[in-house]
Biotite code that builds the C-alpha atoms (Angstrom):
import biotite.structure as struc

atoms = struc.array([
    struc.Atom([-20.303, -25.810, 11.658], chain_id="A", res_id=1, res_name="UNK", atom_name="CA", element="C"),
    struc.Atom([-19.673, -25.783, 15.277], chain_id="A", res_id=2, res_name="UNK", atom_name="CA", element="C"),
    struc.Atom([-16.728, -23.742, 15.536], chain_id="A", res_id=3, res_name="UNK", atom_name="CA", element="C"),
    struc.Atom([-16.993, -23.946, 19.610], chain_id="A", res_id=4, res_name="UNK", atom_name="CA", element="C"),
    struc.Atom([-15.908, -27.779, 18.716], chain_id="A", res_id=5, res_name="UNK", atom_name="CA", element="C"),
    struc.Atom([-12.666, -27.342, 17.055], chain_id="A", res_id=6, res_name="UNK", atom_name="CA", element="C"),
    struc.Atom([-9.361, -26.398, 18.863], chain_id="A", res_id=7, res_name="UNK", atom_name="CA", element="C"),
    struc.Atom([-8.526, -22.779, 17.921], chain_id="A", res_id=8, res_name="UNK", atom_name="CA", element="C"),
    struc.Atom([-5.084, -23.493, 16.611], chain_id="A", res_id=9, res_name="UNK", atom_name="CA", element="C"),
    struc.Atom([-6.527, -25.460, 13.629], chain_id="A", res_id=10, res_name="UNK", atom_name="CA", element="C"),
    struc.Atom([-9.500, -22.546, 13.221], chain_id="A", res_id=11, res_name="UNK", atom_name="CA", element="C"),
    struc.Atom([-6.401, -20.597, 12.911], chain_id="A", res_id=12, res_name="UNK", atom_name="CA", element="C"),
    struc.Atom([-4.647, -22.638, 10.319], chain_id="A", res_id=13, res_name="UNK", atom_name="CA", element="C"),
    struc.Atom([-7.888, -23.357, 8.652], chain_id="A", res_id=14, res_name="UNK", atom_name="CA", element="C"),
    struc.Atom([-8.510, -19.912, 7.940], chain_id="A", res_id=15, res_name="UNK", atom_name="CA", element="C"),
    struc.Atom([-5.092, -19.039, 7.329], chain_id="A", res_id=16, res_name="UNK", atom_name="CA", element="C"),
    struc.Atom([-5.017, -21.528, 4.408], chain_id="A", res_id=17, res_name="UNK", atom_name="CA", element="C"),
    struc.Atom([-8.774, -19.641, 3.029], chain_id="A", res_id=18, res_name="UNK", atom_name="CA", element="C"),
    struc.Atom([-6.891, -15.675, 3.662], chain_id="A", res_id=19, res_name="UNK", atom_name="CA", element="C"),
    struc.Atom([-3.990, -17.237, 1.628], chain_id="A", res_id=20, res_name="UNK", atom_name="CA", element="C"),
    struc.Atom([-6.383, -18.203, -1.303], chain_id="A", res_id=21, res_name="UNK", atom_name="CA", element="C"),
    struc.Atom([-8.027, -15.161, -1.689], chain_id="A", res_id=22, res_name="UNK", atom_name="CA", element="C"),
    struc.Atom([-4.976, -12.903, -1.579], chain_id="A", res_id=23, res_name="UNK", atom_name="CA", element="C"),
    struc.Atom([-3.263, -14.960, -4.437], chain_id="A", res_id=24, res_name="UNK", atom_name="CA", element="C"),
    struc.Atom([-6.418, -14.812, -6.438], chain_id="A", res_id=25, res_name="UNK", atom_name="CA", element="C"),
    struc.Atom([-6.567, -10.996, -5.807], chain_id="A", res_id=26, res_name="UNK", atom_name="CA", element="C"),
    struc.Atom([-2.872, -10.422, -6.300], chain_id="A", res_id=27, res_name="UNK", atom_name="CA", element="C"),
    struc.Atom([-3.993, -12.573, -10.138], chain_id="A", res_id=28, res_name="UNK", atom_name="CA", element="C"),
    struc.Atom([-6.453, -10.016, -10.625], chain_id="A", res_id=29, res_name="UNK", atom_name="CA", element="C"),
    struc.Atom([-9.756, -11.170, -9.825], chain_id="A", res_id=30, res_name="UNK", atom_name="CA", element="C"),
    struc.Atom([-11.056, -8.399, -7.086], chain_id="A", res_id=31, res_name="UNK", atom_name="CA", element="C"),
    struc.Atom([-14.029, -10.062, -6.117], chain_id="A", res_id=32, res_name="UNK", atom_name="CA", element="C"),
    struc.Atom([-11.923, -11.877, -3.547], chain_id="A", res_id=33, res_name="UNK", atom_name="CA", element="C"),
    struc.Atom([-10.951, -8.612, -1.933], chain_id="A", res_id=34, res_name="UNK", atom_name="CA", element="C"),
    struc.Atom([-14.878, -8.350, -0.855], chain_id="A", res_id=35, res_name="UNK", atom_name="CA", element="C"),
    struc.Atom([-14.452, -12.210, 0.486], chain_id="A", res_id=36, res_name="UNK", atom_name="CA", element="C"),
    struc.Atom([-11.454, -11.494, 1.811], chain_id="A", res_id=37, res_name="UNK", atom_name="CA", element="C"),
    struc.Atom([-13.429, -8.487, 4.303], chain_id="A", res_id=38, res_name="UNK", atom_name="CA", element="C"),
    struc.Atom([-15.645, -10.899, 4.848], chain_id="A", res_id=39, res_name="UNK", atom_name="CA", element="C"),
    struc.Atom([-13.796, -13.284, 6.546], chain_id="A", res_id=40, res_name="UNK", atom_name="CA", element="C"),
    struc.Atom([-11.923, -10.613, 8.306], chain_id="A", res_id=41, res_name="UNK", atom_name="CA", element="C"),
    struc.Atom([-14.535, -9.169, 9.897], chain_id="A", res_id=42, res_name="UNK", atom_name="CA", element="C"),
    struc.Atom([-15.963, -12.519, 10.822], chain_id="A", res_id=43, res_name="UNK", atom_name="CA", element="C"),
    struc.Atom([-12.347, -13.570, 12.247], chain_id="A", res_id=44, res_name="UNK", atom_name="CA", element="C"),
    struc.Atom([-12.073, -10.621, 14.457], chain_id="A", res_id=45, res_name="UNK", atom_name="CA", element="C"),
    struc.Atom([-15.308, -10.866, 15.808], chain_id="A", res_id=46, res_name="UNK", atom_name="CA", element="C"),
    struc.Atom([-15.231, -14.310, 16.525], chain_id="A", res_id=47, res_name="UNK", atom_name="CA", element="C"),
    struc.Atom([-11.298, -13.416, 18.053], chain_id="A", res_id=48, res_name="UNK", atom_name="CA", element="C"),
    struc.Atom([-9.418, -16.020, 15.745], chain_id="A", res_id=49, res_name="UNK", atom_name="CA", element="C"),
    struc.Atom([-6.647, -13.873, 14.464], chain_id="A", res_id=50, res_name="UNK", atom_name="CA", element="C"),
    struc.Atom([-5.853, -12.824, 17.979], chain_id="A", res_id=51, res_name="UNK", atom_name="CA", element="C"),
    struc.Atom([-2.819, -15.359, 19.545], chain_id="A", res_id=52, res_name="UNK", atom_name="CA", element="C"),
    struc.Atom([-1.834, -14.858, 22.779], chain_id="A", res_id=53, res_name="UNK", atom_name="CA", element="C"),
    struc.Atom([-3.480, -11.579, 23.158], chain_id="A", res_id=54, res_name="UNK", atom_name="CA", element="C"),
    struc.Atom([-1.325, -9.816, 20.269], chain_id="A", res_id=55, res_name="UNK", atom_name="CA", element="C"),
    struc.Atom([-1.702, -9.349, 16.527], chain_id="A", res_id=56, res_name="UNK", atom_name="CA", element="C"),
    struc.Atom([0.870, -9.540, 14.016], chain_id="A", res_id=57, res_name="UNK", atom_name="CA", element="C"),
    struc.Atom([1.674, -6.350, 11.892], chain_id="A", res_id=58, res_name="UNK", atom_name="CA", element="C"),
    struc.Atom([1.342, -7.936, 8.648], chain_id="A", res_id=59, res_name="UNK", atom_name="CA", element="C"),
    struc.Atom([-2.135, -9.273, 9.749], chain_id="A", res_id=60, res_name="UNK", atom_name="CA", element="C"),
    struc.Atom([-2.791, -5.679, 10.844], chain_id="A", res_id=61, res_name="UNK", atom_name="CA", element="C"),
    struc.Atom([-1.947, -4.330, 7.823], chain_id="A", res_id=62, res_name="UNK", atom_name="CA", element="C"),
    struc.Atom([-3.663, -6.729, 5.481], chain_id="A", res_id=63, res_name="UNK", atom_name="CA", element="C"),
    struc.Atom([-6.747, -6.445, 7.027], chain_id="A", res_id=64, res_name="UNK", atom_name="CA", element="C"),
    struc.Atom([-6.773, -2.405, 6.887], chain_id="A", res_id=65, res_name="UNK", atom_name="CA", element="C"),
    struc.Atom([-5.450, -2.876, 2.827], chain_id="A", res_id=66, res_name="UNK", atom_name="CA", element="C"),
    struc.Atom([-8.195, -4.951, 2.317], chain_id="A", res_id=67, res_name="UNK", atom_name="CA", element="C"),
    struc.Atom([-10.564, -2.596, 4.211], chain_id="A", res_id=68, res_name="UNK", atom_name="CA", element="C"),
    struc.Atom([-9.173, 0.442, 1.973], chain_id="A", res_id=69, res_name="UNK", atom_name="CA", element="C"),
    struc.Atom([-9.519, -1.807, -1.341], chain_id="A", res_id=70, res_name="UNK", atom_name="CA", element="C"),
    struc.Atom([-13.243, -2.455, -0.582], chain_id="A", res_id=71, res_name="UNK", atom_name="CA", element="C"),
    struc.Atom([-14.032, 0.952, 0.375], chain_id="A", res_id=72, res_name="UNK", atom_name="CA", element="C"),
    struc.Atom([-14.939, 0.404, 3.864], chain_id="A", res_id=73, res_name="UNK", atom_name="CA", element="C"),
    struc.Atom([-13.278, 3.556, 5.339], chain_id="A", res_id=74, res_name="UNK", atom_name="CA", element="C"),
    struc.Atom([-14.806, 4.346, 8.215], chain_id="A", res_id=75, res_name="UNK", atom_name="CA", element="C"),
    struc.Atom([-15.281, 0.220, 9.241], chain_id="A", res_id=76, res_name="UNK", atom_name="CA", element="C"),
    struc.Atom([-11.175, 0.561, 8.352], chain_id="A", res_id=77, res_name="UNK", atom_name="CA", element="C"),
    struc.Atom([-10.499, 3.752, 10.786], chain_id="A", res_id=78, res_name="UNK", atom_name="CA", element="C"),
    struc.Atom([-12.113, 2.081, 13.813], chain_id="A", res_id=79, res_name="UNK", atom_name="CA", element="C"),
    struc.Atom([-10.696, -1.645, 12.733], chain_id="A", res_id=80, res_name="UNK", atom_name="CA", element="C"),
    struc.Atom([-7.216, 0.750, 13.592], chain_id="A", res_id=81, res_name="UNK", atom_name="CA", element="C"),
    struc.Atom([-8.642, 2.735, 16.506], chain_id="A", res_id=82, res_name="UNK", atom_name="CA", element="C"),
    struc.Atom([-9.577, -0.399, 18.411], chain_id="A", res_id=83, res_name="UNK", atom_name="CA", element="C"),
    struc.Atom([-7.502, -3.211, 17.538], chain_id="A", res_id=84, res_name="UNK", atom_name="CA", element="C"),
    struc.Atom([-3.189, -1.107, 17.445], chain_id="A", res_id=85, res_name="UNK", atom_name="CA", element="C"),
    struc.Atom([-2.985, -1.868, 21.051], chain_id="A", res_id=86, res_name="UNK", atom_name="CA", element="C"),
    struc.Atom([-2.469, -5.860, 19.854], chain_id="A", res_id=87, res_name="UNK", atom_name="CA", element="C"),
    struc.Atom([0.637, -4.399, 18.190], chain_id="A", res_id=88, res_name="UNK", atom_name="CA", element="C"),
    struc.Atom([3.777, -5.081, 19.928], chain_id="A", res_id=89, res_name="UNK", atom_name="CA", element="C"),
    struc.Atom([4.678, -1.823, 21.689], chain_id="A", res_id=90, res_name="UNK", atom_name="CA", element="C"),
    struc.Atom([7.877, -1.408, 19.527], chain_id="A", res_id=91, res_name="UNK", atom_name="CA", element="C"),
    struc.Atom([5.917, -1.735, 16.365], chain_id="A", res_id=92, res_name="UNK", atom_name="CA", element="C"),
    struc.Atom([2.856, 0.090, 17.093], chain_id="A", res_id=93, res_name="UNK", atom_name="CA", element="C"),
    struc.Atom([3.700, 3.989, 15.897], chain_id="A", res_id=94, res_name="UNK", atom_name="CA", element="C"),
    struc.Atom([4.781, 2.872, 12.623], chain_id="A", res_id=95, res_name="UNK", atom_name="CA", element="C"),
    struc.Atom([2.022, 0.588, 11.427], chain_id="A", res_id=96, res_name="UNK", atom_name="CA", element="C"),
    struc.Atom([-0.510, 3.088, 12.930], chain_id="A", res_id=97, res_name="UNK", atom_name="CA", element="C"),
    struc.Atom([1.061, 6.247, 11.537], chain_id="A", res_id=98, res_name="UNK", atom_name="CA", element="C"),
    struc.Atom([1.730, 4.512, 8.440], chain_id="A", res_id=99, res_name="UNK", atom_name="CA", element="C"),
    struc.Atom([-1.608, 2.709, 7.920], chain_id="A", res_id=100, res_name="UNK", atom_name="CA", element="C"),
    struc.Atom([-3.695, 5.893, 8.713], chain_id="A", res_id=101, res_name="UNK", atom_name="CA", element="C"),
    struc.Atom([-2.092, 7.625, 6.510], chain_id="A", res_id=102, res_name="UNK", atom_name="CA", element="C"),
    struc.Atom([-2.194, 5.414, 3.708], chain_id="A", res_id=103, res_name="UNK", atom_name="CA", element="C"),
    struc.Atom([-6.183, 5.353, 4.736], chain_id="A", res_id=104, res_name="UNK", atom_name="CA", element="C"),
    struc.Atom([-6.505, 8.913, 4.753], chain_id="A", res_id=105, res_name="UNK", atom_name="CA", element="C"),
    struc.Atom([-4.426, 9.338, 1.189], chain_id="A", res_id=106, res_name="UNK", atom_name="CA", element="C"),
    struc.Atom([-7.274, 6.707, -0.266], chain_id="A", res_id=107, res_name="UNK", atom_name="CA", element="C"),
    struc.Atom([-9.972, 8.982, 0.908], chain_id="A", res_id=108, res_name="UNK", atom_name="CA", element="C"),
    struc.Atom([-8.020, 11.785, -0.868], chain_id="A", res_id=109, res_name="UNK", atom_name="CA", element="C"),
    struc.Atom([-7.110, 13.957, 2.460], chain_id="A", res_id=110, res_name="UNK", atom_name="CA", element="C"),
    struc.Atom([-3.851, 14.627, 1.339], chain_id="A", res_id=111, res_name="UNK", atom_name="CA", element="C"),
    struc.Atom([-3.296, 17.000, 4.575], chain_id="A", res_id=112, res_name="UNK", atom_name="CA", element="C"),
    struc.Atom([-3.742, 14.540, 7.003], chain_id="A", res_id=113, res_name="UNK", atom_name="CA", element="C"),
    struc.Atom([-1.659, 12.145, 5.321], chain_id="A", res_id=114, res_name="UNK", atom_name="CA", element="C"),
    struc.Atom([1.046, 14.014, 4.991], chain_id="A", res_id=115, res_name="UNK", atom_name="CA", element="C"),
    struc.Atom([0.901, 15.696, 8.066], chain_id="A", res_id=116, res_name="UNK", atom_name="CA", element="C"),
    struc.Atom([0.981, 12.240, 9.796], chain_id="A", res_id=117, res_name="UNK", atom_name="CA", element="C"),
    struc.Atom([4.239, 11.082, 7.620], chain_id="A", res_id=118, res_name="UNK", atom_name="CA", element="C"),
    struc.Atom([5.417, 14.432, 8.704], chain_id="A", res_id=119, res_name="UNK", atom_name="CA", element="C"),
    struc.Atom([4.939, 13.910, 12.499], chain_id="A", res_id=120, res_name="UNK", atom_name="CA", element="C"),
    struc.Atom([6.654, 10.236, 12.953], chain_id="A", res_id=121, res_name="UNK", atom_name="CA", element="C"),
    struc.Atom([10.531, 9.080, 11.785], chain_id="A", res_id=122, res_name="UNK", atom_name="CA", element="C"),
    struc.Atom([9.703, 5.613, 10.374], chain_id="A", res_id=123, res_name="UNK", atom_name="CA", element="C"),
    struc.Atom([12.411, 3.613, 11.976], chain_id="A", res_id=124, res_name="UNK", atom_name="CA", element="C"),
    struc.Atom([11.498, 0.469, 10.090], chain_id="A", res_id=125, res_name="UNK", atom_name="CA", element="C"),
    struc.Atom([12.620, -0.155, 6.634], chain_id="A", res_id=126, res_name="UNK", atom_name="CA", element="C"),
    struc.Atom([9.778, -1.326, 4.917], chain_id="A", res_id=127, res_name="UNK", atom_name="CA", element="C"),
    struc.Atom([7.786, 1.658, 6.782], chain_id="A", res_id=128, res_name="UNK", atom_name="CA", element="C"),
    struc.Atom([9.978, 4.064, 5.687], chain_id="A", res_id=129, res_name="UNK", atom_name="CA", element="C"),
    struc.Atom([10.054, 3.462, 2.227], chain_id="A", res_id=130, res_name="UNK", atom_name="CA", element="C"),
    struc.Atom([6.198, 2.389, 2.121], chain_id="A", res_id=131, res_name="UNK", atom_name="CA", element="C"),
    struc.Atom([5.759, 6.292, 3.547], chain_id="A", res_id=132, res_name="UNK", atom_name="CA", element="C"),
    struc.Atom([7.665, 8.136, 0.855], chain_id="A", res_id=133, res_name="UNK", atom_name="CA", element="C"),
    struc.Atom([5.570, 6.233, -1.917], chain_id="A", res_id=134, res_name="UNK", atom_name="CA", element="C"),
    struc.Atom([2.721, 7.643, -0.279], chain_id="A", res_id=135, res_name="UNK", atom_name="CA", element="C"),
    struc.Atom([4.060, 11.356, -0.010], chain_id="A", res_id=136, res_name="UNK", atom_name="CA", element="C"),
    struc.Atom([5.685, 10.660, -3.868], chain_id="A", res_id=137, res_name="UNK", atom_name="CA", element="C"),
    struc.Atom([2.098, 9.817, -5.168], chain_id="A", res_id=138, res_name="UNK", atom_name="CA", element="C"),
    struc.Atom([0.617, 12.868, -3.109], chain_id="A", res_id=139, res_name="UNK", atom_name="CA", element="C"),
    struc.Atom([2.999, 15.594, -4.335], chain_id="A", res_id=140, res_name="UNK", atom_name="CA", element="C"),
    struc.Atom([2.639, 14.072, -8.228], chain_id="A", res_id=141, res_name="UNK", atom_name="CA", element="C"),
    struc.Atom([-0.988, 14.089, -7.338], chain_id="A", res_id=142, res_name="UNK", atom_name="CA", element="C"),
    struc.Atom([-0.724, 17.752, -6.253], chain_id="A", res_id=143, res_name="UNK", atom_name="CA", element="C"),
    struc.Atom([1.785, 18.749, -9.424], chain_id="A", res_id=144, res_name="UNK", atom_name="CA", element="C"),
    struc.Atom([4.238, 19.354, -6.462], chain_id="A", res_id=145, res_name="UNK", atom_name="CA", element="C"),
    struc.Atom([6.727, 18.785, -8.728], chain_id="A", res_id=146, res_name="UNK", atom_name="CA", element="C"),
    struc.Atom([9.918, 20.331, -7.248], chain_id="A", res_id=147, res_name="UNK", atom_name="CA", element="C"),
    struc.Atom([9.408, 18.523, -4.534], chain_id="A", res_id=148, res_name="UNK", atom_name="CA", element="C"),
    struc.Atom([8.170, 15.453, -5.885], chain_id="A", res_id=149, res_name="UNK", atom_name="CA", element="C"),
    struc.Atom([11.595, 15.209, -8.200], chain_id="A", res_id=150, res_name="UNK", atom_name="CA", element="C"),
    struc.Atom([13.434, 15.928, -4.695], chain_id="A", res_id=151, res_name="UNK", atom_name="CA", element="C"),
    struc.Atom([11.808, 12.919, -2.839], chain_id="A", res_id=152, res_name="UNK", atom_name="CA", element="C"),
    struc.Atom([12.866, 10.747, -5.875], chain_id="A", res_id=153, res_name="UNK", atom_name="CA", element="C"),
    struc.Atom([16.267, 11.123, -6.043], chain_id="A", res_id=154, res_name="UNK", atom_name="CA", element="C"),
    struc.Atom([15.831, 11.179, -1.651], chain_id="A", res_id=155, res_name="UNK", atom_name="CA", element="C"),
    struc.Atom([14.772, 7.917, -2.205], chain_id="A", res_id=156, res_name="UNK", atom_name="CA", element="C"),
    struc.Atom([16.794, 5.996, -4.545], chain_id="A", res_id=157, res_name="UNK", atom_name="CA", element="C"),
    struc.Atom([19.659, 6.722, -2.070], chain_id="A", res_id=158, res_name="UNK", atom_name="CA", element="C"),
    struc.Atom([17.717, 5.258, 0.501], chain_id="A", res_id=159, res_name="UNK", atom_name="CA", element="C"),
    struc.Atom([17.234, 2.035, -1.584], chain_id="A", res_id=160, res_name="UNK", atom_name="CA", element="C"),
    struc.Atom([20.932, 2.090, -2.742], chain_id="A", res_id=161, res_name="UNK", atom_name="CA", element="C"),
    struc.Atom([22.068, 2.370, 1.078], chain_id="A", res_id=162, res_name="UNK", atom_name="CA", element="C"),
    struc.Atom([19.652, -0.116, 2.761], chain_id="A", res_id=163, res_name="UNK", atom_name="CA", element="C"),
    struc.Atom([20.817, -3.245, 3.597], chain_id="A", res_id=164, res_name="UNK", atom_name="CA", element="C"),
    struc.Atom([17.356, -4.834, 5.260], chain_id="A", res_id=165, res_name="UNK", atom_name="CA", element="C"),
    struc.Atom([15.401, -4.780, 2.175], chain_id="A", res_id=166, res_name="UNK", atom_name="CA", element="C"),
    struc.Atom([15.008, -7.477, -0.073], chain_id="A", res_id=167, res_name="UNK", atom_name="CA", element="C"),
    struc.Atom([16.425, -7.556, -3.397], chain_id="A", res_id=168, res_name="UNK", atom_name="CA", element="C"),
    struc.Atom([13.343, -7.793, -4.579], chain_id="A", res_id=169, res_name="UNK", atom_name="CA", element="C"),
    struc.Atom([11.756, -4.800, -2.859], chain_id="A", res_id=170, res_name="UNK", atom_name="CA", element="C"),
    struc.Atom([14.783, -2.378, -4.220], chain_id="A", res_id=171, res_name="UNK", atom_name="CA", element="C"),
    struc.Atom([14.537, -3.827, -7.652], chain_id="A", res_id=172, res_name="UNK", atom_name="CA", element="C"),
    struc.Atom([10.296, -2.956, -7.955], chain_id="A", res_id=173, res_name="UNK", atom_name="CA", element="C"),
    struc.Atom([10.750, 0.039, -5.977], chain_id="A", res_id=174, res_name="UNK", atom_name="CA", element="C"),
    struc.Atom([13.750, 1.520, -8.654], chain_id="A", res_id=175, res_name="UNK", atom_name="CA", element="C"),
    struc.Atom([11.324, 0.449, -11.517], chain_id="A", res_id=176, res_name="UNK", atom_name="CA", element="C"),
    struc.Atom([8.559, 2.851, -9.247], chain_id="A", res_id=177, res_name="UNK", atom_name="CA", element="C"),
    struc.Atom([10.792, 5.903, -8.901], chain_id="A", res_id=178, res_name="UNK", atom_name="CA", element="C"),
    struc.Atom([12.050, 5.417, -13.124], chain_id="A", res_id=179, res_name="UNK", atom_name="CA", element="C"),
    struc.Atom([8.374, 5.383, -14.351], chain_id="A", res_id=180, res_name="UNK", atom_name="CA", element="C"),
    struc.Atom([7.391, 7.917, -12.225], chain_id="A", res_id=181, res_name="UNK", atom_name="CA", element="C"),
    struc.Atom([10.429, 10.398, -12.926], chain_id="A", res_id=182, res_name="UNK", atom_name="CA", element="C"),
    struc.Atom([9.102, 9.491, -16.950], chain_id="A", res_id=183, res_name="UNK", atom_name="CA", element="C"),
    struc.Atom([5.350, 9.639, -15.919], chain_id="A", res_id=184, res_name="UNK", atom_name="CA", element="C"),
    struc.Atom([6.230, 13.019, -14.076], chain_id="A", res_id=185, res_name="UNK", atom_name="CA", element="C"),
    struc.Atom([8.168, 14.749, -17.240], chain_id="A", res_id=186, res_name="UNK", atom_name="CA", element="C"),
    struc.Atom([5.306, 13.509, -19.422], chain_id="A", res_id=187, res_name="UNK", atom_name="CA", element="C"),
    struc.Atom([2.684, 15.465, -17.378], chain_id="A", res_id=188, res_name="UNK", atom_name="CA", element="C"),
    struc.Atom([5.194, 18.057, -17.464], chain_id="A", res_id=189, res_name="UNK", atom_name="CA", element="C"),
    struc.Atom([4.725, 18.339, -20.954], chain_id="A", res_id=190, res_name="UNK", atom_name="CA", element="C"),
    struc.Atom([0.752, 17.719, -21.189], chain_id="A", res_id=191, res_name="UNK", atom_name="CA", element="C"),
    struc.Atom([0.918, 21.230, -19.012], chain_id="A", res_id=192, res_name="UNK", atom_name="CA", element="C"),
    struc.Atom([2.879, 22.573, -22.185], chain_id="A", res_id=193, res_name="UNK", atom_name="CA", element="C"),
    struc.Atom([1.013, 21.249, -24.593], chain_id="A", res_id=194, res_name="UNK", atom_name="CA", element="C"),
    struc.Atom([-0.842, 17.965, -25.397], chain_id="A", res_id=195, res_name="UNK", atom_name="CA", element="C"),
    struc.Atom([1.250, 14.525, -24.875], chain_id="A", res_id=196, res_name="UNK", atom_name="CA", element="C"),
    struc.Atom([1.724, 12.930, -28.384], chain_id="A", res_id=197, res_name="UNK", atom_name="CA", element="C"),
    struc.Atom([0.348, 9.225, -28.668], chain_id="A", res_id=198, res_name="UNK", atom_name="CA", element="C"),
    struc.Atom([3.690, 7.524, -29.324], chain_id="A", res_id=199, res_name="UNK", atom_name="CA", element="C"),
    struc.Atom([4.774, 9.405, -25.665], chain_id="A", res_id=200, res_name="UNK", atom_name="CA", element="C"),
    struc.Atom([1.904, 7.809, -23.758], chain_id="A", res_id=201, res_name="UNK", atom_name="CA", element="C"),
    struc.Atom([2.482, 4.450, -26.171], chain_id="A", res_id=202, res_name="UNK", atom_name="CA", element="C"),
    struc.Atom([6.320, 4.346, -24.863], chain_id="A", res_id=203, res_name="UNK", atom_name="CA", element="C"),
    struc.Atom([4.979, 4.868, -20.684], chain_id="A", res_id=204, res_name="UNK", atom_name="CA", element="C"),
    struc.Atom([2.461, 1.964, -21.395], chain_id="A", res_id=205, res_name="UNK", atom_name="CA", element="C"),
    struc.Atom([4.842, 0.082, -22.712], chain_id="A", res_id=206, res_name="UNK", atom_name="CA", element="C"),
    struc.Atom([7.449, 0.900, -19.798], chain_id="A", res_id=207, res_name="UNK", atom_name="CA", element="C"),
    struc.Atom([4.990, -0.022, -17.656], chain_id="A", res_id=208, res_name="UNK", atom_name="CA", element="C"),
    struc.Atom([4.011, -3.784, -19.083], chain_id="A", res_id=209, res_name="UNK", atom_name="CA", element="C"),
    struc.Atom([7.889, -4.600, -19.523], chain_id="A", res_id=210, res_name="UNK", atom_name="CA", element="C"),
    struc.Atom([9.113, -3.061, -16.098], chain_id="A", res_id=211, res_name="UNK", atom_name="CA", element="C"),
    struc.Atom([8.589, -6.284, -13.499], chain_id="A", res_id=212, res_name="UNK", atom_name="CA", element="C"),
    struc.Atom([8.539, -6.383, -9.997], chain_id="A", res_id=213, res_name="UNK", atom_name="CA", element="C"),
    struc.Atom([6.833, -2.841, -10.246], chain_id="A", res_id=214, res_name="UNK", atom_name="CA", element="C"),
    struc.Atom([6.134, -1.533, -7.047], chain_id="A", res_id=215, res_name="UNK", atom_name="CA", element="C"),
    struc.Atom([2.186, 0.440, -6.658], chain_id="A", res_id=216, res_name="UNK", atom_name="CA", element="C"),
    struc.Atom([1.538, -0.865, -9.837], chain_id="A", res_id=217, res_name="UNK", atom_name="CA", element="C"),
    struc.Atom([-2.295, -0.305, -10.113], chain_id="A", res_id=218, res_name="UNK", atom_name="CA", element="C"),
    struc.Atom([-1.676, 3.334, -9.188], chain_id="A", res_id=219, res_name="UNK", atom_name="CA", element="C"),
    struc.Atom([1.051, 3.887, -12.136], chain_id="A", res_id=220, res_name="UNK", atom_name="CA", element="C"),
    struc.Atom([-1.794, 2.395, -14.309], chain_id="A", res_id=221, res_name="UNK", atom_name="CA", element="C"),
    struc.Atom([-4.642, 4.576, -13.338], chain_id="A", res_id=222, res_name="UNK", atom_name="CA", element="C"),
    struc.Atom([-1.667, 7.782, -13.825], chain_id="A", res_id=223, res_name="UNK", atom_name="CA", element="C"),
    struc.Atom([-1.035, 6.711, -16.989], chain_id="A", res_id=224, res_name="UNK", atom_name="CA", element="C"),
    struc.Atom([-4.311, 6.061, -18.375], chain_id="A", res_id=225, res_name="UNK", atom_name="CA", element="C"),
    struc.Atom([-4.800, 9.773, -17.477], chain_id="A", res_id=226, res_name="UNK", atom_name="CA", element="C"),
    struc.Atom([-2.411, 11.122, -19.770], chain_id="A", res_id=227, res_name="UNK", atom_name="CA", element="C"),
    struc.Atom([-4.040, 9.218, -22.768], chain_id="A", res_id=228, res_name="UNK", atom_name="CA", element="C"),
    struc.Atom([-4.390, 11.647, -25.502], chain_id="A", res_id=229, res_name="UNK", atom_name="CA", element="C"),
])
């Protein structure tokens, strides 16, 4: 195909219509995608389709660095951020670069940097904000920083309760994250004690299947599996 032919508006809505595929069949399950879906990022931003009117939206930004973190393409991911943030509007930019670094460095399991980065920045965006303290939540449970970790919990389902920007939808699978984690957290409280009995870890799973919209679901999963007696 002669892309040179074709006015880059439709490229863009071509393509567009392709991302929007993939990410529904990875959001079903099937993970391949997430490998097409680098793909055709990379080839995109090389070929400077996603870029309109010399800017780059955040949720493009962000979707393109998930999808880099999903397939394991870390240090592709870091520079993806390094080079491309100044696209970001100027009033955007410190949040989805604080926050998307150090989601990136809590995948490659530097919990420091991450949380030294959350640390450094006050998220003045809502969805930043929140998306932040799930990261330093599944550090410090990570860590068995538990005082703290119960702290941030309760921190945060004030937050929810208060906040009028987010969806109803966002509070409702966030609440369902902070429940299963306060359970998931007094469960591994317990395996420290002594071993978790089957019908405990039975009850969690079966939280977990029932509880929907459920916020950093795939990470609750993996948690859980671990406590599997």
């Amino acid at each position: 195909m002669h892309l040179e032919l074709i006015p880059i508006d439709e490229l863009r809505h071509l393509y567009t219509y392709l991302i929007n595929y993939a990410v529904q069949q990875s959001n079903s399950g099937d993970n391949q995608f997430y490998q097409e879906l680098f793909e055709l990022y990379r080839f995109l931003l090389e070929k400077s389709i996603l870029i309109k009117n010399d800017s780059l939206t955040q949720w493009t930004f962000t979707n393109i660095i998930t999808v880099g973190i999903r397939t394991k393409n870390y240090a592709w991911t870091e520079q993806f951020i390094q080079e491309n943030n100044h696209f970001l509007l100027p009033e955007l930019r410190q949040n989805v670069v604080t926050y998307n670094l150090a989601n990136l460095h809590f995948e490659k399991k530097d919990y420091a940097s991450a949380l030294r980065m959350l640390h450094n920045v006050e998220f003045t965006d809502s969805f930043y904000h929140l998306s932040a303290k799930f990261i330093q939540l599944k550090i410090y449970y990570v860590l068995h920083e538990t005082e703290a970790l119960l702290a941030l919990i309760q921190t945060t389902r004030r937050f929810l309760q208060r906040n009028r920007q987010l969806s109803t939808y966002q509070k409702k699978s966030s609440l369902h994250f902070l429940t299963l984690l306060q359970k998931l957290t007094q469960a591994t409280i317990l395996q420290s004690l002594y071993q978790v009995p089957k019908a405990h870890y039975h009850k969690l799973k079966k939280d977990y299947l029932q509880m929907s919209p459920l916020a950093n679901k795939q990470w609750l999963e993996e948690m859980i599996e671990e406590l599997n007696p």
